[in-house]
C-alpha positions as CSV (number, residue, x, y, z in Angstrom):
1,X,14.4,15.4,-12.9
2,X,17.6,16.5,-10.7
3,X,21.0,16.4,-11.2
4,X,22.7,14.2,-13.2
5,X,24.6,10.4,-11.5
6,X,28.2,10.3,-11.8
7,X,28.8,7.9,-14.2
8,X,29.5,3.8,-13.5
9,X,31.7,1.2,-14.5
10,X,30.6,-2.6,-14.0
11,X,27.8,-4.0,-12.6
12,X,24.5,-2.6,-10.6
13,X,21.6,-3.8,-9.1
14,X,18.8,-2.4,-10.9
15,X,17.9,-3.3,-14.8
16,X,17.4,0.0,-17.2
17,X,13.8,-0.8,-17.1
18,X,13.6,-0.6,-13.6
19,X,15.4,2.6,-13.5
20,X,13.4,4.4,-16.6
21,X,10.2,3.5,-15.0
22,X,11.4,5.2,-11.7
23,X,12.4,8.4,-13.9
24,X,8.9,8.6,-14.8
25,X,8.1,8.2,-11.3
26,X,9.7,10.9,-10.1
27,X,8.6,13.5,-13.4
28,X,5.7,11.9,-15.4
29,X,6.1,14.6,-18.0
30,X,9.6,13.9,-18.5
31,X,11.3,14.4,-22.2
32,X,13.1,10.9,-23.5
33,X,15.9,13.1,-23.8
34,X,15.7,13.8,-19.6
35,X,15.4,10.4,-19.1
36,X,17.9,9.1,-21.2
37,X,20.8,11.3,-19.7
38,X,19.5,10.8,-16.2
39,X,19.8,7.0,-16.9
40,X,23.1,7.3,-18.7
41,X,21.4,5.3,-21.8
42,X,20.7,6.7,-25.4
43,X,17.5,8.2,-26.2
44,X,16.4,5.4,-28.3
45,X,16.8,2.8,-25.5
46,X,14.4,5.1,-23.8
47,X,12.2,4.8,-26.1
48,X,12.3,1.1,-26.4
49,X,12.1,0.4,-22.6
50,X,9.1,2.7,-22.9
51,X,7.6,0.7,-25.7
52,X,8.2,-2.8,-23.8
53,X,7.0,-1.7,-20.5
54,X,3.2,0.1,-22.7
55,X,3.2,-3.2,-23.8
56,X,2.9,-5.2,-20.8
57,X,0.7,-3.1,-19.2
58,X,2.9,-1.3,-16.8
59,X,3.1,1.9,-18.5
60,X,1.0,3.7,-20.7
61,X,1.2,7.3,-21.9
62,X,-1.3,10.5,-23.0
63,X,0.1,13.2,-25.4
64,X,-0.8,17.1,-24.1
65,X,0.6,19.3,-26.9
66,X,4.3,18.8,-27.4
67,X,4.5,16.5,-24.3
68,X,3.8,12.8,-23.0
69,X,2.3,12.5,-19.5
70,X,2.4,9.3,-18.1
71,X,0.4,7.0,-16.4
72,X,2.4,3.8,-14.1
73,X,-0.1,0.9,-13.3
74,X,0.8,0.9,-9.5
75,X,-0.9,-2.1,-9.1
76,X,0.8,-4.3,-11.5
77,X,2.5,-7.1,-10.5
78,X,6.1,-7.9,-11.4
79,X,7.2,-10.4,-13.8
80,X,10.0,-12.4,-12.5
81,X,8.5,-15.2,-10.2
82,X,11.2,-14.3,-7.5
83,X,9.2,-10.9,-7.0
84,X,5.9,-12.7,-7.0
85,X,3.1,-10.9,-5.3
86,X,5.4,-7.1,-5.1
87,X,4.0,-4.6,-7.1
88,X,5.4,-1.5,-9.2
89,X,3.9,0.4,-6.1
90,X,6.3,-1.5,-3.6
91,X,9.3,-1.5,-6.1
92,X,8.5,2.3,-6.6
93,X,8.5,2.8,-2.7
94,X,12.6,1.8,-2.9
95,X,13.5,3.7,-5.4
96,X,12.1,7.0,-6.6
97,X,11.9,9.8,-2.7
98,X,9.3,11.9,-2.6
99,X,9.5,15.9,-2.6
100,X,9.5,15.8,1.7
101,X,13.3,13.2,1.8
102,X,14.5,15.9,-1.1
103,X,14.0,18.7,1.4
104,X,15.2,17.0,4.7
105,X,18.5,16.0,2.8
106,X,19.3,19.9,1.3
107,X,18.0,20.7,4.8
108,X,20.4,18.5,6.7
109,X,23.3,19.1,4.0
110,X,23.2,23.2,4.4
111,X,23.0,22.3,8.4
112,X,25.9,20.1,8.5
113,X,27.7,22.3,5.7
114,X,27.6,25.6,8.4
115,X,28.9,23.2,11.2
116,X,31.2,22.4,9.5
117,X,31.7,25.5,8.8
């Protein structure tokens, strides 16, 4: 799941929802707990932005032994009519970087950090 944000006073951009379902995104076998202090929320608002989003249809979830894999519908639409037509796959595309951007950055930081150097 990576390191943990600094913490943040006043307003954001994203909603909690947006930014639990990109936790999953980015480790679909993640503990609440992970999630939760990743987000900066308790672990029972985890669980209840996981309950809402199972419930519409954008989430759901498959229990392997002590742990929850889950499963995003890509393809769902989002709800506000503002975002009409953008799906979880486009919203996802913004928000979660893939393994290849993690490596470029601590590539480019350890370069930049022995020029500096």
């Amino acid at each position: 799941m990576g390191a943990v944000p600094e913490p943040h006073t006043g307003w954001t951009f994203l909603t909690n929802h947006a930014r639990v379902l990109a936790a999953i995104a980015d480790d679909r076998n993640a503990r609440v707990r992970d999630i939760a202090a990743y987000c900066r929320l308790t672990e029972r608002a985890v669980q209840k932005i996981i309950a809402d989003l199972e419930h519409a249809g954008y989430l759901s979830h498959r229990r392997e032994g002590r742990t929850n894999t889950y499963r995003i519908e890509p393809d769902k639409v989002l709800r506000h009519p503002a975002e009409a037509g953008l799906t979880v796959a486009a919203l996802l595309a913004l928000l979660v970087r893939d393994e290849a951007d993690r490596g470029r950055e601590v590539a480019d930081s350890g370069a930049a950090a022995v020029a500096d150097g």
